[in-house]
N, C-alpha and C positions, 0 to 999 in steps of 0.2 A: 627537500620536499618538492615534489611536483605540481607542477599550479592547474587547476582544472580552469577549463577555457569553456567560452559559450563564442561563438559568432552567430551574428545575426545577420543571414544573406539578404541581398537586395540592392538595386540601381543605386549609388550613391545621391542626395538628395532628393529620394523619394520617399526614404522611410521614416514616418513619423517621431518624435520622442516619445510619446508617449508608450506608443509601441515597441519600442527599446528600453523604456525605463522600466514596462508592465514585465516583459522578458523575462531579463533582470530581476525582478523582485519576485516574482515566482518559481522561479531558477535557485533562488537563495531561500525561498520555504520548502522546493524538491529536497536539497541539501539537507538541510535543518533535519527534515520528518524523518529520511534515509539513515543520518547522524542518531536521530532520539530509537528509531527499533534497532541499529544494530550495535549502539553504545549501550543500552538500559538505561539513560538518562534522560526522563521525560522532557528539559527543557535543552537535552542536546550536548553534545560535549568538546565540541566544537567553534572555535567564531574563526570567520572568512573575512580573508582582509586583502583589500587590492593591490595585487603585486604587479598591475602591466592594463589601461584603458587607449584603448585603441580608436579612436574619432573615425578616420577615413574609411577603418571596416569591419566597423560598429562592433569592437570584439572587446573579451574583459575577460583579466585573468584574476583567480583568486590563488590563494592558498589557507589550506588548513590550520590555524595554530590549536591546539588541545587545551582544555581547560580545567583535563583530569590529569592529575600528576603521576608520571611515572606511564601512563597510557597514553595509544593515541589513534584513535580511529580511523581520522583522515585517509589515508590510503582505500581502505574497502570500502571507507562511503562515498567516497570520489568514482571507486571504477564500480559498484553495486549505481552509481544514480546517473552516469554517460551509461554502463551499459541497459537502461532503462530505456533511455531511449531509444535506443536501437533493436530493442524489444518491442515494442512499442511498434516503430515503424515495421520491422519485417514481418514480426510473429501477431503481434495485435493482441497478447495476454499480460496481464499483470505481473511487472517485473515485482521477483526477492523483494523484501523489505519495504515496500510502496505501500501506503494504506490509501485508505478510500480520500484522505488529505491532499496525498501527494498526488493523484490521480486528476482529483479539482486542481489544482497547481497547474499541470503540464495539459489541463486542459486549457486552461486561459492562457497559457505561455504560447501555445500550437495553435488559436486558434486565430492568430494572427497573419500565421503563413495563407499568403493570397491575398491577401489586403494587407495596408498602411505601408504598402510597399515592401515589405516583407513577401521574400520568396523561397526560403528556407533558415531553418535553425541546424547550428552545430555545435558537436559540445565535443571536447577531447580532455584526457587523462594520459597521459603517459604516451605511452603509443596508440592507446587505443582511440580511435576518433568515430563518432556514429552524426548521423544527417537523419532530421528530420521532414519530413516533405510534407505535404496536404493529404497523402496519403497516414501518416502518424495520427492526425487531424480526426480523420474518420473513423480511424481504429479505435481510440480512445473516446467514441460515445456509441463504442461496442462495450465499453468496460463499466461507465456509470451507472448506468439506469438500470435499475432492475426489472427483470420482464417475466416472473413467476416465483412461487411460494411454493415450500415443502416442509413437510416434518420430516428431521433428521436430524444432523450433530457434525461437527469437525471437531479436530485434534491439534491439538498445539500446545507450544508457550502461551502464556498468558503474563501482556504486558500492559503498563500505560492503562492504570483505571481513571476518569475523570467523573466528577461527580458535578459538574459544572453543565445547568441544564440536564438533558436527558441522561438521568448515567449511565454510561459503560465501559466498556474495555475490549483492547483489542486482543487475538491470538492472533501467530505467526503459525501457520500452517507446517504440519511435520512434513519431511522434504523437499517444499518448495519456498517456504517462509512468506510467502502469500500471506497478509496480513488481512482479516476478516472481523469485524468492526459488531461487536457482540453489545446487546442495547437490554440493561435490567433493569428491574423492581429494586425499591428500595433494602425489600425484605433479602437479598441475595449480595449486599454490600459487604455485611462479614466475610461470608463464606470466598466472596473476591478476592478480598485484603487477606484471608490464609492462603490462596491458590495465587497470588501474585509472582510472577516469574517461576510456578513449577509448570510443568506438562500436565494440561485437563481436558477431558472432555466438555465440549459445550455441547446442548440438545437444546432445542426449541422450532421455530417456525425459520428457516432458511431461507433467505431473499437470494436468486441467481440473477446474472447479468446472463449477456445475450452468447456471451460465451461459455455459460456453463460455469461459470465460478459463482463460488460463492461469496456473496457481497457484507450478507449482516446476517446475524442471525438475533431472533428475538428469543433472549434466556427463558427456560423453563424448567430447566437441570442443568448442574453445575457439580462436575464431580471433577478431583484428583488424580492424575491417577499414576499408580506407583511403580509402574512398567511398559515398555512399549507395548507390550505383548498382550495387555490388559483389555480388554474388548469393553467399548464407548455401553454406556447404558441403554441408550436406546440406538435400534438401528441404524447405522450411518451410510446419509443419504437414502433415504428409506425411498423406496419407489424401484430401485434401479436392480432390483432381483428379482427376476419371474416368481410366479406362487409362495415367496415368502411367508406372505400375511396369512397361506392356506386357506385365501378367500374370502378373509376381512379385509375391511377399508383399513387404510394405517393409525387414523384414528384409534378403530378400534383396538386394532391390533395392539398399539404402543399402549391405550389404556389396560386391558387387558396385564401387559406388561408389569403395566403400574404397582398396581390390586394387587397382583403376585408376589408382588417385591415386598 
């Protein structure tokens, strides 16, 4: 097995520990969260264990051991959570399998480069090696905040319900597995627990980020559904087709909807 590596760039004795240690431990919740959407195993299925610490240039190698038998994730959550990063840095969109978790994660990890002496992060997998710069930094508080609301719906998996505090559950996004962080009523707990790990539509008030993704959606409908092919109950992404509504607000519209059904 291949060891995933992090270095942390910077003038030898300028860069703080703590700033190496924060790295590090949020480097190993990137992992964890990447591990829990692309195993099904909410507390992950995975544990990393230090195979190579490096003093002189500040670098740490892990590897994967599994702790599902006969399975073993390792591999795709190693190059799904280095190629994050380098998503991140180039493209500025939410890598595969990231939730809004992992996101706070590699924002406190990144947000180091330029100070504590820290002047860049790198992570490698196999061959593949990505560099994060000040630039990854900025891109990623394009991803968190959200900066507008709509009625509409996405489509996906639906994984990882917690009822701890506010409840909800995430969907992975159909084609791009863009994880979108769905926040319900108690009243919609069953119908969760039957739609766990199928393909559903979720509908309600959708929170975007500054890139156009969608970040949360607040449930108001929760359906099943039993084909790709199967069209979301209410319009999805609503807004985004000329004269659709026929000249109602979508409110109206989607109520309207309702009534009918």
């Amino acid at each position: 097995m291949a060891n995933v590596r992090l270095i942390i760039e910077g003038t030898p004795g300028t860069i703080t520990l703590k700033a190496f240690i924060d790295a590090i431990e949020n480097w190993l919740n990137i992992l964890k969260d990447v591990d829990a959407a692309i195993s099904k195993v909410p507390s992950g299925s995975l544990d990393w264990v230090v195979t190579e610490l490096a003093v002189g240039s500040l670098q740490l190698a892990v590897e994967p051991l599994s702790r599902v038998e006969g399975k073993n994730f390792g591999p795709v959550v190693a190059r799904n959570a280095v190629a994050g990063i380098g998503q991140i840095e180039r493209v500025g969109t939410t890598p595969p399998y990231w939730s809004h978790a992992s996101l706070t994660h590699a924002r406190k990890m990144l947000k180091t480069i330029g100070s504590c002496g820290v002047s860049g992060i790198q992570a490698t997998y196999q061959s593949d090696t990505e560099h994060a710069s000040a630039r990854a930094s900025a891109n990623i508080d394009l991803l968190l905040p959200t900066t507008r609301t709509s009625l509409g719906s996405v489509e996906g998996i639906m994984e990882t319900i917690s009822i701890h505090g506010s409840p909800k559950f995430v969907v992975y996004q159909d084609a791009t597995n863009k994880a979108v962080s769905c926040a319900f009523s108690q009243t919609w707990l069953e119908s969760a627990k039957e739609a766990l790990g199928r393909r559903v539509s979720v509908a309600g008030v959708v929170h975007w980020n500054r890139k156009d993704e969608p970040v949360r959606v607040d449930v108001e409908d929760l359906r099943i559904m039993t084909s790709r092919g199967q069209l979301p109950p209410i319009v999805q992404l609503a807004g985004s087709v000329p004269d659709l509504t026929g000249g109602l607000t979508t409110e109206e519209y989607i109520r309207r909807i309702r009534e009918s059904g």
